[in-house]
C-alpha positions as CSV (number, residue, x, y, z in Angstrom):
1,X,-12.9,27.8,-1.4
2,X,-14.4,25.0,-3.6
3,X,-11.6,25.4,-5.9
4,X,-9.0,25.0,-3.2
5,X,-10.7,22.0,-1.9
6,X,-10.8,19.8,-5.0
7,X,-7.2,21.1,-5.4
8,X,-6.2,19.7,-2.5
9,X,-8.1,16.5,-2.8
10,X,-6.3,15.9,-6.4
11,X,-3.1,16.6,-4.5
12,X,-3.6,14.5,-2.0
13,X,-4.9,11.7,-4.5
14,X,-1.8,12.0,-6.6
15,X,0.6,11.6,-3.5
16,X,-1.4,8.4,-2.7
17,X,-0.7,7.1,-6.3
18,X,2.9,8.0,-5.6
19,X,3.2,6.0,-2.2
20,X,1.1,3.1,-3.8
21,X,3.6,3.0,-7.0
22,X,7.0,3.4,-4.7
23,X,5.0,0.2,-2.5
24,X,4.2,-2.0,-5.4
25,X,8.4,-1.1,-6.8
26,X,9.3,-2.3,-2.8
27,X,7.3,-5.6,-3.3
28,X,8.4,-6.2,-7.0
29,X,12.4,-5.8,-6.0
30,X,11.8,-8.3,-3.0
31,X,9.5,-11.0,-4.9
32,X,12.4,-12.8,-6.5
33,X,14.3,-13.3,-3.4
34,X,11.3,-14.2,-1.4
35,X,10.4,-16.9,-3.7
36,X,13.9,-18.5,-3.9
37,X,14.3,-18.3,0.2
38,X,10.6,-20.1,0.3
39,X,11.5,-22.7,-2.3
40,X,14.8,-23.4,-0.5
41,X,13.2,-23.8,3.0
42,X,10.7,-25.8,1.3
43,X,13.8,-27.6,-0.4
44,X,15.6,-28.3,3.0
45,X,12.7,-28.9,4.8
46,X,12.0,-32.0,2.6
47,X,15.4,-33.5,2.2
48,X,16.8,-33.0,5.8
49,X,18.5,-36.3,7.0
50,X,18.5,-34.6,10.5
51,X,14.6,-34.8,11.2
52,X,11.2,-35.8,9.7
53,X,9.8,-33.4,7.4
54,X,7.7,-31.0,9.1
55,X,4.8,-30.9,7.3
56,X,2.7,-27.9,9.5
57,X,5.6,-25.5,8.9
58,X,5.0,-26.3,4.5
59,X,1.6,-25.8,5.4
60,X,2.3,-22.5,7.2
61,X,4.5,-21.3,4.0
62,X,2.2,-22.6,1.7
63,X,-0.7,-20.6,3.0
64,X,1.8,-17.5,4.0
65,X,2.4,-17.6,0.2
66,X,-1.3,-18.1,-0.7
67,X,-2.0,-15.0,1.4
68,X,0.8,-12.8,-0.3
69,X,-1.0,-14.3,-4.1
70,X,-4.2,-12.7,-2.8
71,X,-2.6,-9.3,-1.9
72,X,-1.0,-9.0,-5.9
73,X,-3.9,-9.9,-7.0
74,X,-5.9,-7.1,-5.1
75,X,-2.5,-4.7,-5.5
76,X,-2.8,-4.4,-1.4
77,X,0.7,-3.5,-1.9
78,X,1.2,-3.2,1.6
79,X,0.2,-6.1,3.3
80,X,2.2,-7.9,0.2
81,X,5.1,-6.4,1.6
82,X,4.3,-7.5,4.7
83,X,4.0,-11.1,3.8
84,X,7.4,-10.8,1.7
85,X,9.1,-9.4,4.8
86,X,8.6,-12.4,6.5
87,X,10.8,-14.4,4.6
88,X,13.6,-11.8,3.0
């Protein structure tokens, strides 16, 4: 019973692994295209002829983007893709 038990631990381990690798591939594939929709918000938002700059909503994307820095760095994979999805 032992045996089957650390079997199954190892399996479920390696299907974790899996899920975390096919998360991190989601995140990677969407990272280019989330950077280039922030920068051209960012872009429009600063040289809009149709109203002042809003300043709180480059704020908001600045620290949306912060956030989204932290989870790479911590490979929270999921909660990465969760900030990316909020822009692509």
């Amino acid at each position: 019973m032992n045996e089957e038990s650390y079997q199954r631990e190892m399996d479920d381990q390696a299907q974790f692994e899996a899920e975390q690798k096919a998360l991190k591939n989601d995140v990677y594939d969407k990272l280019a295209n989330c950077y280039a929709i922030v920068r051209e918000m960012i872009t429009d938002e600063l040289t809009s002829d149709v109203s002042p700059t809003d300043w709180v909503k480059i704020s908001e994307i600045g620290q949306a983007m912060q956030d989204l820095t932290y989870y790479l760095d911590i490979e929270e994979w999921e909660n990465a893709l969760i900030e990316i999805n909020n822009y692509v």
